[in-house]
C-alpha positions in Angstrom: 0.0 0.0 0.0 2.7 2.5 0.9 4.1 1.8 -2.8 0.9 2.7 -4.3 0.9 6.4 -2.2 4.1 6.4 -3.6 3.7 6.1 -6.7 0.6 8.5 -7.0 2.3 11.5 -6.3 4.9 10.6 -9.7 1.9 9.8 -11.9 -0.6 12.6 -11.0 2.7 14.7 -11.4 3.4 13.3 -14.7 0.1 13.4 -15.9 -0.3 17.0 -14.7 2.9 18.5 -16.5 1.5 16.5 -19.6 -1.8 18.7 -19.3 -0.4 21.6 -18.8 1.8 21.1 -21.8 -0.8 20.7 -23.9 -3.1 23.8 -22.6 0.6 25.8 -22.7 0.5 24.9 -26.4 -2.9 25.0 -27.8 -2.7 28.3 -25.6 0.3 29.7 -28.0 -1.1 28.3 -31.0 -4.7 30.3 -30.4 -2.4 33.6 -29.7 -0.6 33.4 -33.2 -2.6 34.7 -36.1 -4.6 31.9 -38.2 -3.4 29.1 -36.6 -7.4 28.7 -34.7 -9.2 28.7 -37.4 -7.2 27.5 -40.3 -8.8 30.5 -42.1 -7.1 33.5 -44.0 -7.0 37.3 -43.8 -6.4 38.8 -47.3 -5.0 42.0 -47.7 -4.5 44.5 -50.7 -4.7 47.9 -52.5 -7.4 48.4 -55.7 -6.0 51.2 -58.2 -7.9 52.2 -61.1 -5.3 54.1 -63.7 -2.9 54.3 -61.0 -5.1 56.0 -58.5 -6.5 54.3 -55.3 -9.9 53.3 -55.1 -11.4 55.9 -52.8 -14.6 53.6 -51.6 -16.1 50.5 -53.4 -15.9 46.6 -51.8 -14.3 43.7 -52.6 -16.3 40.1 -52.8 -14.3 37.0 -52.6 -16.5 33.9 -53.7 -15.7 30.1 -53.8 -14.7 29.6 -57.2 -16.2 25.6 -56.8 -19.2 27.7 -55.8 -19.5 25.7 -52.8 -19.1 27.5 -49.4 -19.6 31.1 -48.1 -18.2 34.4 -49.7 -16.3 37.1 -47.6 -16.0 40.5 -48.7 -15.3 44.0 -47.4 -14.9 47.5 -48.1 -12.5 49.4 -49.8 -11.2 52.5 -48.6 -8.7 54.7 -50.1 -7.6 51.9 -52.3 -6.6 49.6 -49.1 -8.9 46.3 -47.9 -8.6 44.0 -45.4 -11.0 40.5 -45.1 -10.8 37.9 -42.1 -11.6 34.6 -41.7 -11.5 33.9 -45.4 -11.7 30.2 -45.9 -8.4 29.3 -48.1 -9.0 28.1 -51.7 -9.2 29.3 -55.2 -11.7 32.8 -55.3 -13.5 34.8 -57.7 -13.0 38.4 -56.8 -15.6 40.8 -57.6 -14.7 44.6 -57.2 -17.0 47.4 -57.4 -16.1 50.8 -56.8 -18.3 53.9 -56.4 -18.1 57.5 -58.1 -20.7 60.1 -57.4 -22.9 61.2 -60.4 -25.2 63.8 -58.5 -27.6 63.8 -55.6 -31.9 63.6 -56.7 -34.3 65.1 -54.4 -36.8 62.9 -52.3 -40.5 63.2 -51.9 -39.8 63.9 -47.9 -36.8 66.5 -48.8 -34.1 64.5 -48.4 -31.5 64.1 -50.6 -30.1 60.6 -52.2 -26.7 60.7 -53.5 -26.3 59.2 -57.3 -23.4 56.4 -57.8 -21.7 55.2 -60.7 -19.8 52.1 -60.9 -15.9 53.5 -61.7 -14.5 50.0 -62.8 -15.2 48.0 -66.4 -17.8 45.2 -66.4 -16.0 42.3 -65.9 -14.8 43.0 -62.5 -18.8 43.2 -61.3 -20.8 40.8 -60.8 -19.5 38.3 -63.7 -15.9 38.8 -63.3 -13.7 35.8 -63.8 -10.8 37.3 -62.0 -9.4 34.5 -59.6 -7.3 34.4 -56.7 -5.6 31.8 -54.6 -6.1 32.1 -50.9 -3.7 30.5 -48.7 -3.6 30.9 -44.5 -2.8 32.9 -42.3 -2.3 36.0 -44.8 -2.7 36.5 -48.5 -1.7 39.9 -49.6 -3.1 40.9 -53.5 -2.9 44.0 -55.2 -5.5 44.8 -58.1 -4.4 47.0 -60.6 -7.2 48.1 -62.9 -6.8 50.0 -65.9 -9.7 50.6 -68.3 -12.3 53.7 -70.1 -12.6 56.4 -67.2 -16.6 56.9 -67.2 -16.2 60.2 -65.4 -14.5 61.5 -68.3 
């Protein structure tokens, strides 16, 4: 019996260390970026004849057209998106140029957008990128027609 008490103390020890070990580690592994999740953050600039973007949004979409998209806004040509599941994207870019403001019915005013960029970055673009974890950093240079010209 005494070797039994003994020996407790050793394994619960043992066993202990071991645990904590493992909390110390999934501990560190939660604190560095991606490594929870598995996902991506994807980060760029969008230019449009050399000029940053001043406001639009950026849609990333499963190119197998299974699973979610993740998107975000563009602002002064910069973006940032989280938790983007890693894989090969379409990427669908729209960015915004004011054409006027019309007058409401109430009094209010409703400001009038353009799209800046050519067609096939909209809605059937067939731009791809390849998203891999923990970061993917892209740049999208556009060049095309300038409709505010």
């Amino acid at each position: 019996m005494c070797v039994l008490q003994e020996q407790n103390p050793r394994v619960n020890f043992s066993r202990l260390a071991s645990t904590l070990g493992i909390v110390f580690a999934f501990a560190v592994c939660l604190s560095l970026s991606g490594c929870g999740s598995g996902n991506a953050t994807v980060t760029g600039r969008v230019t449009f004849n050399g000029d940053p973007v001043s406001r639009g949004s950026i849609t990333l979409l499963p190119a197998d057209g299974k699973g979610q998209p993740a998107g975000g806004n563009v602002e002064n040509g910069s973006f940032s998106i989280r938790e983007v599941v890693p894989g090969e994207k379409t990427v669908q870019i729209m960015a915004v140029y004011p054409i006027g403001r019309e007058k409401r019915d109430d009094g209010s005013e409703l400001e009038i957008v353009g799209d800046l960029l050519p067609a096939e970055w909209g809605l059937d673009s067939k731009h791809t990128l390849t998203v891999t974890a923990p970061t993917t950093n892209h740049d999208f240079p556009i060049e095309g027609p300038d409709p505010r010209k």
